[in-house]
N, C-alpha and C positions, 0 to 999 in steps of 0.2 A: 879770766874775763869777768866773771861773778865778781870779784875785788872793786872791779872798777864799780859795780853797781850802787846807788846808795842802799844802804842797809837798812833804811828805815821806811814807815807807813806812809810818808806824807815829805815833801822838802819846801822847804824856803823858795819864793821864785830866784832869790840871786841861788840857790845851789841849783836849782834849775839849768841858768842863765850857763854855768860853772859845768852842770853836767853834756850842755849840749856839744861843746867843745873835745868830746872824749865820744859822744854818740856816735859820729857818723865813720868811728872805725869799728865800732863793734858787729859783728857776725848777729846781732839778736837786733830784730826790727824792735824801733821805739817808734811810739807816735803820742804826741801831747796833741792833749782835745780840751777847748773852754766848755765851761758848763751848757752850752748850748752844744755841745757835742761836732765843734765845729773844728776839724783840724787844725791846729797851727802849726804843727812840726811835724816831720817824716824822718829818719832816715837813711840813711844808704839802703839798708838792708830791708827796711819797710816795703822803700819804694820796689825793690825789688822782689819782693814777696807778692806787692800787688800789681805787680808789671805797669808800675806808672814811670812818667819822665822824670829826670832830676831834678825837673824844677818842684817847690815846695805844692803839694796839691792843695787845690780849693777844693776842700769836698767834705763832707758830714761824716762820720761815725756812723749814720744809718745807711748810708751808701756801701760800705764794703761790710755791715754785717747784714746777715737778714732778718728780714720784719719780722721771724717769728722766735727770733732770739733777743731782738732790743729790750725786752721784756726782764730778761735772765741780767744783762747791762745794767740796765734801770737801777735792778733791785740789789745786786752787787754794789754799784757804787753809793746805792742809799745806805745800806749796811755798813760799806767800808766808810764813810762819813758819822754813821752813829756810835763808831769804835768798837766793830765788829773786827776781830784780826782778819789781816788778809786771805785770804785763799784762792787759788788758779781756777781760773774759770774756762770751760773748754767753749770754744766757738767754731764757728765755718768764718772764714775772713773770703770776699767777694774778691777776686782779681778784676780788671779792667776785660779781660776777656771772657769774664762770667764765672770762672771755674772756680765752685768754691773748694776751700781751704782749710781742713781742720788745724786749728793751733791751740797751743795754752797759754792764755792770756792773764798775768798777774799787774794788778794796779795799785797807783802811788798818789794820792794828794798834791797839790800845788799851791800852795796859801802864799800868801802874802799879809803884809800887818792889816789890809782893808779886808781881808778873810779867805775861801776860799778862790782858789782861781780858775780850775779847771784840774785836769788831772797827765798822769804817764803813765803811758800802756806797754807792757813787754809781750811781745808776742812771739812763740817758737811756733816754728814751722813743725808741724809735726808727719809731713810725709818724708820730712829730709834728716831723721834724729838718726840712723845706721847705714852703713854700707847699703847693709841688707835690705834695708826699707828701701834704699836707692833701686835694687835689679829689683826689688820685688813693686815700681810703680806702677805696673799695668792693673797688677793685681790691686793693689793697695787701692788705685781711682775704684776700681770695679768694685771692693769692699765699698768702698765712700759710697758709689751712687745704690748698692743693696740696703749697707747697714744703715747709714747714716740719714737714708732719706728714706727710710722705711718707714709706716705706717704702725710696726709693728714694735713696741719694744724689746729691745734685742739688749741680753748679758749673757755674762759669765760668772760663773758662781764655783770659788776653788774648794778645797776639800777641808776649810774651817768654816761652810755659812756665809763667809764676805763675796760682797763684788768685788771681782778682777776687771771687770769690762761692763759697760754697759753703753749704749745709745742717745740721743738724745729727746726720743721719742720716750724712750723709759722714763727720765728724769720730767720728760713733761705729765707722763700719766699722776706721776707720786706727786708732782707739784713742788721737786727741788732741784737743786742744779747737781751736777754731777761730783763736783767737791762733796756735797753732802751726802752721796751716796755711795760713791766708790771708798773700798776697805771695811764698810760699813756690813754686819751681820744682817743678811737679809731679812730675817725675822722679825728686823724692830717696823718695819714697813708693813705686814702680814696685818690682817682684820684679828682680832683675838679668838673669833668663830674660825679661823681657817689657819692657826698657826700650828695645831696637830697632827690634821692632812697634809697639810705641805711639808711640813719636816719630817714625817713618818715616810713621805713619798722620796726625799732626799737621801733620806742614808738608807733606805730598802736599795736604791740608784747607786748609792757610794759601793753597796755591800755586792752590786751586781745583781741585784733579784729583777724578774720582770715586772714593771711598773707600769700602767698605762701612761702613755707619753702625754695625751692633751685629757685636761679637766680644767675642773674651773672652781675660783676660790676669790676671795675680796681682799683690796689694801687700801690702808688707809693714805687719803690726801694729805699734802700737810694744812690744808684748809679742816682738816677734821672729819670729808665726809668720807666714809663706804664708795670705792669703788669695786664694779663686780669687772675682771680679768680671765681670759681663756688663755691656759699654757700649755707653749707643745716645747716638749724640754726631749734631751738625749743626752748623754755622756761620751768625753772623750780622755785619753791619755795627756796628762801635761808632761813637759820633757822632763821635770822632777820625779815621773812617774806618779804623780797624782793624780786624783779621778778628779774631774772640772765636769760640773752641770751647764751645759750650752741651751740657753731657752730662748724664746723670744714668745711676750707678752702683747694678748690686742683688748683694749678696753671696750667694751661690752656693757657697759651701765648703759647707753642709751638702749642698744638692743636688748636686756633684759627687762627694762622698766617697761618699755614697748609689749615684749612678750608677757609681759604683769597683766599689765592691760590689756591684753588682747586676752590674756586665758583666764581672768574674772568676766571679762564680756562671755565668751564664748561657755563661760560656766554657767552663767546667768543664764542662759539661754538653753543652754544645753538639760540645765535642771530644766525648764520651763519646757521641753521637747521630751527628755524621757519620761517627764509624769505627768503627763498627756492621760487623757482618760480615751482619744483616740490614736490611731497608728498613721503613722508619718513613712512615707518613703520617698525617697529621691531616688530620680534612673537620669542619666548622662543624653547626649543627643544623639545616645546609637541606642537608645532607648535598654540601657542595660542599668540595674539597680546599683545604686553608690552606697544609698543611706538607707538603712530601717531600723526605727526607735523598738525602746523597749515593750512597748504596746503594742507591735507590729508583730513580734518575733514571740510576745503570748499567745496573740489571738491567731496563728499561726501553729504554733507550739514547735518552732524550726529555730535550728540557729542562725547565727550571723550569715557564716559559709552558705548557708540552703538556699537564703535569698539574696543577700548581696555577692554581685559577680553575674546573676541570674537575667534572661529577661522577663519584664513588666507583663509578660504575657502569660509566664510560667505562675503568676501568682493567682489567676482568677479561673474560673470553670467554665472550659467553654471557649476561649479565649487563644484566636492563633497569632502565628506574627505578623499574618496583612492586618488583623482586628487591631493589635497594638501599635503599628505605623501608620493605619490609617488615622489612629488619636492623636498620635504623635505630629504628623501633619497638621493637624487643628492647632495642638500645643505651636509650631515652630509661626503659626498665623494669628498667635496671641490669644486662640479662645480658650478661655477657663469654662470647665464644664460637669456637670454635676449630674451624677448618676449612678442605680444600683446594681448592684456584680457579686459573684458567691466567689469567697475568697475560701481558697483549697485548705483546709487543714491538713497537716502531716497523716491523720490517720486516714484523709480522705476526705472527710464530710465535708460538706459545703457549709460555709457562714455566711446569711443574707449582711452587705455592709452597702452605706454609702459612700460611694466616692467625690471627695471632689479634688479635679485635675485643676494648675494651674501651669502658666508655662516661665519658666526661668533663664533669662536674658544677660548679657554679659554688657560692659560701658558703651559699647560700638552696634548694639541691637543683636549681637549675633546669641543665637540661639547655643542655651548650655545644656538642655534637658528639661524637668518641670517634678514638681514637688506633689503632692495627693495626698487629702486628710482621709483616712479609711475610717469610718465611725460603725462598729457593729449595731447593725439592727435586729439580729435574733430576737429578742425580746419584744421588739417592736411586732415583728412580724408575728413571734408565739402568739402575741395581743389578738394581731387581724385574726388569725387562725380563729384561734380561741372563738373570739366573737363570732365569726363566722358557723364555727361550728355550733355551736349554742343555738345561732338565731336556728339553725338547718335545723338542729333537734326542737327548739320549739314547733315549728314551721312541718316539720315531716312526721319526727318520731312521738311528738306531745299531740300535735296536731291528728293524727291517724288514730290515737287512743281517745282524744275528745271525740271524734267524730262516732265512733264506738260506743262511749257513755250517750252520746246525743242520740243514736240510735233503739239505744237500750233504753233510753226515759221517753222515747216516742212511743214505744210499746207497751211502756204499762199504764192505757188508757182504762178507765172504769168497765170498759164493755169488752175488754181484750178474755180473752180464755186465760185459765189459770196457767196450762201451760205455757202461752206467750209470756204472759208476767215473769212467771222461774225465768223463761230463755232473756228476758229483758234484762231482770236484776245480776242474770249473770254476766254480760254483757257490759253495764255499768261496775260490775264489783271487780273485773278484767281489767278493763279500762283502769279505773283507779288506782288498782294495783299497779298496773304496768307503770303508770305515773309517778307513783312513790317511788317504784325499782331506780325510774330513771335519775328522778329527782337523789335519792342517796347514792349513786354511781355517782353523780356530778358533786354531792357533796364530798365524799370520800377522794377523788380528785382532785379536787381544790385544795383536799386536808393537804394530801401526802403533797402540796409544791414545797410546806415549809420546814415539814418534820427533817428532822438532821439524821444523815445516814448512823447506822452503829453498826457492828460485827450481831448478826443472825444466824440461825442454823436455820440453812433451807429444807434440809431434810425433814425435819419438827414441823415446818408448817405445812410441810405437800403434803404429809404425811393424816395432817388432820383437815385438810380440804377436801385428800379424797373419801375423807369417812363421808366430810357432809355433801358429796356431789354423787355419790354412791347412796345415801339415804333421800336426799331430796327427789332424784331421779330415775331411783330403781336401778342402777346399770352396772355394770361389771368392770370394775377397775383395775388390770390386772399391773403389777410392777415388774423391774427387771433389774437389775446388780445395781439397789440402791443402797449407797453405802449406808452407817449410821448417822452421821452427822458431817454436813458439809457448812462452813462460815463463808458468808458472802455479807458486801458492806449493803444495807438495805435498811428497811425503817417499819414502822406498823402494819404499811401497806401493801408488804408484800403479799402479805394473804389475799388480799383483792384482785393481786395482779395474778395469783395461781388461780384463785378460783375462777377468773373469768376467762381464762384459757380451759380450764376442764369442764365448766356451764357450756364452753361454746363448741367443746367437743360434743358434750351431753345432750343437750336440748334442739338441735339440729340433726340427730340423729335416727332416723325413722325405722333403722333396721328392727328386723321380729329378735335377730339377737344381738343387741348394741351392747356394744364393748370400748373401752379406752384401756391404751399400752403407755405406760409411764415409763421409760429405762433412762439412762445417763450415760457420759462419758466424759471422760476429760483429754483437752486437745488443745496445742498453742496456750499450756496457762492457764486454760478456763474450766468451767465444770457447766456442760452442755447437759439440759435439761429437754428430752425427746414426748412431747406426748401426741398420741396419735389416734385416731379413730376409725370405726368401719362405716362411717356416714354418707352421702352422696360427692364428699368431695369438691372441690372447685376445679374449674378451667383455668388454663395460665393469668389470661386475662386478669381473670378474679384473684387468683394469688398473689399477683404484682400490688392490687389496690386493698389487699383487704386491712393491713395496719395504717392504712392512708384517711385522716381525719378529713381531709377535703372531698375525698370521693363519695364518703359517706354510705361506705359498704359493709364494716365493721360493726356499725354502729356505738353503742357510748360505752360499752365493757371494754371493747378493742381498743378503743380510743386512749382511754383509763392504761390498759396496758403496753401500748406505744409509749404512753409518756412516761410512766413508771419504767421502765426499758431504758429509758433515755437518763432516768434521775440517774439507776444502778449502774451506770454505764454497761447494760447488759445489751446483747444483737438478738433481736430478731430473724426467723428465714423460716417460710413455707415451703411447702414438698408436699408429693403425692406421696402417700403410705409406701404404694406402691410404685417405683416406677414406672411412669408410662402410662398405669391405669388412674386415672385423676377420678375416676368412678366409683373407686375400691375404699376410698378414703383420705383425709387429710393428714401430713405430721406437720405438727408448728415445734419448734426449736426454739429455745432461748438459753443464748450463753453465758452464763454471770462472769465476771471478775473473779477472781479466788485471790485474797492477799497473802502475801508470803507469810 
């Protein structure tokens, strides 16, 4: 049959004219189309390829292929006209009943002396090329409507590199038709960034090693650009006993340039959320925490797990789950609201912060949860403190010593007795004193907010506080298993902060025989420093407020050593000497940090 064919690119219209005569016995549908793609000839075997009548059809070339192969047409017979050799072109060919039709379609020139004319199409039915492919049609439509109309491209890759198979969806991703791809070593198509992984992944596949089936790697267009591709590939047996790579490819350039943009926005932002100088959290509309920034999770000192997962109620002091539905309720009615809350540290302590709640809404109004700027105010508040305390020491403890010197220079009148005067001048030189004391406690205070911790030996300094609280005030300082040398992290001031814990055992002390007990221990880590006295003691009451600067029961040594406690990260705790007997005497504890 092939004899009968002309052998050549292109024929004459009278060898045309010559061949149509011989057409319409041939088993291989022909069809001549003028350059308007408009059929002029069918036949036998066309027409019945495309279940049409024997009469000659009036119909288009765009009518039995489809629109998104006319494209592949076009450019074949532009090539085949610029004297590009021929090559089979694979198509779907349209029947009158819809069902398309894979064939291999090879074309031929039609000239005439006034130029071209149109062209001749051979077209083989390609579900009818074997017996086999005959019983096997149910199957073969059912491959057509999977492979052929998939989305995804689909090949075959044998055990040298080349396509055996591939799709049409494939040849559209590359940007060539399938002549140009099948036999072809897959590699020449590979991005030069992705032609390592892929073939490392190939013959690890050839050799049987376990490979991940889907990743992702770029090929090139034949337009020149990067396309980015997802493959889920396996292996099978070919009847030559060859190993065949079976994949099928989905183009993903839009969706990764998408997710480009989306995770430079989302970075943009994301820097701009963790370095936050306050903390961010987001909770869901079952009011359970989704989000907390890296600010969140410092001033905390918790992980991710501790608080996200957690409810919005577990983060503040104080705070149940009616307190946090009830906000939430506000949140789900739009109000954004602003206000202060002590947000729980890991070790416990409370941090004074500002909150502000806002509420967070989906396209359709429906409530998603609500987002919260946390802003510590510690510092704020140390401020108020501060101030407060200050003015109250003005006010009380300066104030009670002026009244002192005022009464003392009222009495040293010209006609006062010599005695009065003494009692006046001392009175006023009391006063004065006490003023100074206070005045350099406040200064020493202020020093130690900025001095920078170093490694100390606490022992060194108790050690020469008790000489001088023992010489300034007569009293008996007895010690107990204190070792030689203890390092804790501290700074100049801790001397201040021993000696106003053993002044204040000392000079409150009224007993005929007043004594202080120094001993230590060490427990959970730390090295607990015990001093204790036989002095009047405090009531609970007084115990609870006496390192409490706002109660203003310590007064300004105690205050001094609250804060220095807080620098060293050292605890505080009062206690009865004795238990039970709050009479018998006071113990104050302070437990340092000890570094490894």
């Amino acid at each position: 049959m092939t004899s009968q064919l002309p052998q050549t690119d292109s024929l004459t219209f009278q060898e045309f004219e010559r061949f149509r005569g011989i057409a319409d016995s041939l088993r291989l549908a022909v069809l001549a189309f003028d350059v308007d793609f408009n059929i002029t000839y069918a036949n036998r075997a066309a027409l019945q390829l495309l279940h049409l009548n024997n009469s000659q059809p009036d119909m288009n070339i765009s009518e039995v292929v489809p629109p998104e192969q006319m494209g592949l047409v076009r450019k074949g017979l532009d090539e085949l006209q610029n004297g590009a050799e021929p090559t089979a072109l694979s198509l779907r060919a349209i029947r009158k009943d819809g069902v398309h039709i894979p064939v291999e379609t090879y074309a031929q020139q039609i000239r005439s002396p006034d130029g071209l004319e149109g062209f001749l199409a051979y077209a083989i039915d390609m579900t009818h090329r074997t017996r086999v492919e005959e019983k096997l049609k149910e199957r073969e439509q059912f491959f057509e409507l999977i492979v052929e109309h998939s989305q995804s491209g689909i090949f075959i890759i044998d055990d040298e590199f080349k396509f055996e198979y591939l799709n049409d969806r494939l040849a559209d991703i590359i940007g060539r038709t399938r002549g140009q791809i099948l036999h072809h070593d897959f590699r020449e198509f590979l991005h030069p960034d992705s032609v390592n992984l892929v073939t490392e992944r190939y013959l690890r596949r050839q050799r049987g090693e376990t490979v991940p089936q889907t990743y992702e790697f770029q090929v090139i267009h034949s337009d020149g650009t990067p396309r980015d591709v997802r493959i889920t590939s396996t292996t099978m047996k070919g009847r030559d006993g060859g190993i065949k790579t079976v994949a099928q490819i989905i183009d993903i350039t839009g969706e990764k340039e998408s997710k480009r943009a989306l995770e430079r926005s989302e970075q943009k932002y994301r820097t701009l959320v963790e370095t936050m100088e306050d903390g961010l959290g987001i909770d869901n509309e079952n009011g359970v925490v989704t989000y907390a920034n890296e600010k969140l999770l410092r001033m905390t000192d918790k992980t991710w797990d501790e608080i996200v997962g957690h409810g919005t109620h577990e983060l503040f002091h104080n705070w149940t789950p009616k307190i946090a539905k009830k906000k939430m309720n506000g949140r789900k009615k739009g109000e954004t609201e602003h206000y202060e809350a002590n947000l729980v540290h890991k070790s416990g302590k409370l941090i004074p912060v500002m909150v502000s709640a806002s509420p967070l809404f989906a396209e359709k109004n429906e409530y998603q949860g609500s987002f919260a700027i946390i802003t510590d105010i510690s510092d704020l508040k140390e401020a108020e403190a501060e101030v407060r305390f200050l003015l109250d020491l003005l006010l009380h403890d300066i104030g009670n010593q002026l009244q002192l010197i005022l009464a003392g220079a009222d009495l040293c009148r010209s006609d006062s007795p010599p005695e009065i005067i003494a009692k006046a001048r001392n009175y006023v030189n009391d006063g004065a004193s006490r003023c100074l004391e206070l005045i350099t406690k406040i200064r020493n205070a202020e020093a130690a907010k900025s001095e920078p911790l170093k490694p100390v030996d606490l022992v060194d300094v108790l050690k020469s506080e008790i000489k001088l609280v023992s010489r300034e005030y007569d009293i008996d300082v007895q010690t107990e298993n204190l070792p030689d040398s203890v390092i804790v992290q501290a700074d100049s001031a801790l001397a201040h902060l021993l000696w106003n814990l053993l002044e204040n055992a000392a000079k409150h002390n009224k007993s005929d025989d007043s004594r202080i007990w120094v001993s230590c221990e060490r427990a959970d880590g730390r090295f607990i420093l015990h001093i204790a006295d036989n002095g009047p003691g405090l009531e609970n009451k007084k115990k609870v407020a006496l390192f409490n600067s706002e109660r203003r029961f310590g007064g300004v040594g105690l205050h001094l050593v609250n804060r220095l406690a807080d620098k060293y990260d050292a605890h505080l705790s009062v206690e009865d000497r004795i238990e039970g007997e709050h009479s018998k005497g006071l113990r104050v504890s302070i437990a340092f940090a000890v570094p490894n």
